[in-house]
N, C-alpha and C positions, 0 to 999 in steps of 0.2 A: 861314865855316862856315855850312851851309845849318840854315835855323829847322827842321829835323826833327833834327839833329844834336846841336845848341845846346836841343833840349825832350829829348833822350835824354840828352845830362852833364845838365842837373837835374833830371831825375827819378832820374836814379842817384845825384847827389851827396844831395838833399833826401832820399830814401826811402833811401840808406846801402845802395845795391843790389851793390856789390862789384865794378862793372863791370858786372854783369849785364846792365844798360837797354842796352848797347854793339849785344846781337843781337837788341834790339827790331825789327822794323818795322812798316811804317803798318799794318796788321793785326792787329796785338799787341794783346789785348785788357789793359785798364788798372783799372778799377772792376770788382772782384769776382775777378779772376786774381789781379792781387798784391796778396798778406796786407800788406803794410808801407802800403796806398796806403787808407790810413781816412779818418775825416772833417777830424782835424787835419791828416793827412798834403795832403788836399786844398787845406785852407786855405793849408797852407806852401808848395805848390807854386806857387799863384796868387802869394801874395805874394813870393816867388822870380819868378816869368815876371814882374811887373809890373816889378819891379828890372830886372831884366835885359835886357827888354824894349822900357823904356821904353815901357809899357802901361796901361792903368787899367781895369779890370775890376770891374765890377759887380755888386751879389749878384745879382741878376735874372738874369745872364748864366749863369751858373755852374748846370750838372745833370747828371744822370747820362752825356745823350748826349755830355756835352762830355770826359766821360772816358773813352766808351765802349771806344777804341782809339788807339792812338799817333797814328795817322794822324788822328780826331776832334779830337785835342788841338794837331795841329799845322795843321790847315786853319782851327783855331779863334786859334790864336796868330797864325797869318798873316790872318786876317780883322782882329783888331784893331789888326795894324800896318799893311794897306793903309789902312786907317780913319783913322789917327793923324795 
């Protein structure tokens, strides 16, 4: 499963989206579009991708641009796996 595919089931399973995240793509705006996606919801997704991931993520790292859009959060999840 491609890491855009694999950040689209947890953002749907964590934010409880119905499927919905299924017709995301990398364009899909993420911080301020979807109501379910606040500052807990933020936290839980991080710690969800780090699980799943097998990632480590830093508060440092973590801001708005990084939720900007599906595609922000997935070029961001693939920087910290080529890293790892």
């Amino acid at each position: 499963m491609s890491s855009i595919e694999q950040v689209k089931t947890i953002i749907d399973s964590t934010l409880e989206l119905g499927g919905r995240a299924r017709a995301f793509g990398r364009e899909t705006p993420l911080l301020g579009d979807i109501p379910e996606l606040d500052s807990m919801a933020v936290v839980n997704l991080m710690t969800t991708m780090e699980e799943q991931f097998d990632i480590v993520v830093e508060d440092d790292e973590v801001s708005a641009e990084t939720f900007a859009t599906l595609g922000d959060l997935v070029d961001f999840v693939d920087f910290k796996l080529a890293a790892a």
